[in-house]
N, C-alpha and C positions, 0 to 999 in steps of 0.2 A: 606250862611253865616248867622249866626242866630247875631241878636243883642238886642235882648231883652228877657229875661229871668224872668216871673213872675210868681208867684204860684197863683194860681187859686181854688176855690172850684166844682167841679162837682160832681154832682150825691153822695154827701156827702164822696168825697174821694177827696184828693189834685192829679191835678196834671200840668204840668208845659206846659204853654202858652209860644208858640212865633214867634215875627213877623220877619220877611224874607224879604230881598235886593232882588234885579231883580241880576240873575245872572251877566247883562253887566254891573254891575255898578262896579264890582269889579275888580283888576286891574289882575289877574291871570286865566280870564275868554277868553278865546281862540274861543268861536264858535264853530261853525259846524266843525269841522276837524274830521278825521281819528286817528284809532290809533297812525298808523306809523308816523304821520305829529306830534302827540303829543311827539312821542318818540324822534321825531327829533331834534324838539324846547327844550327839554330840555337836551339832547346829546348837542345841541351847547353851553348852558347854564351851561356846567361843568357835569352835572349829578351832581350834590350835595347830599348828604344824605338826607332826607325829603325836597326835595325839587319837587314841586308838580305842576300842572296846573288844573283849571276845563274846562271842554269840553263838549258840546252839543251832545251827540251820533247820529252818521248816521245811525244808526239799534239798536235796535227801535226807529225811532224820537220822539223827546219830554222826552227824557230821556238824562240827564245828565252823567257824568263817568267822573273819578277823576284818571288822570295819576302822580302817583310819581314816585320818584327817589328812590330806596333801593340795597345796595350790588350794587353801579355802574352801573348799571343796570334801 
């Protein structure tokens, strides 16, 4: 989640600085799970059209993956 948005000069070109949340501080941040576990949580959740979670990838760790909702699915 980006919250800060400034223009910056570098190297005599603009361009845009910004500072970042720890992923757990946000309320739609799920951890470590699985695909399926993500598909799951938001199957119970209605499946809503954009309707989304972030999740800590099992493969490769250290990598993030953003499951939404689109076409029901």
């Amino acid at each position: 989640m980006l919250v800060d948005n400034t223009r910056v000069m570098a190297s005599g070109r603009y361009s845009t600085a910004f500072a970042a949340v720890p992923a757990s501080s946000v309320p739609y941040f799920y951890g470590r799970i699985t695909r399926d576990e993500a598909e799951e949580i938001l199957k119970e959740r209605s499946t809503l059209e954009g309707m989304f979670l972030l999740r800590e990838s099992i493969s490769p760790l250290g990598n993030y993956a953003i499951s939404l909702c689109h076409e029901a699915r």
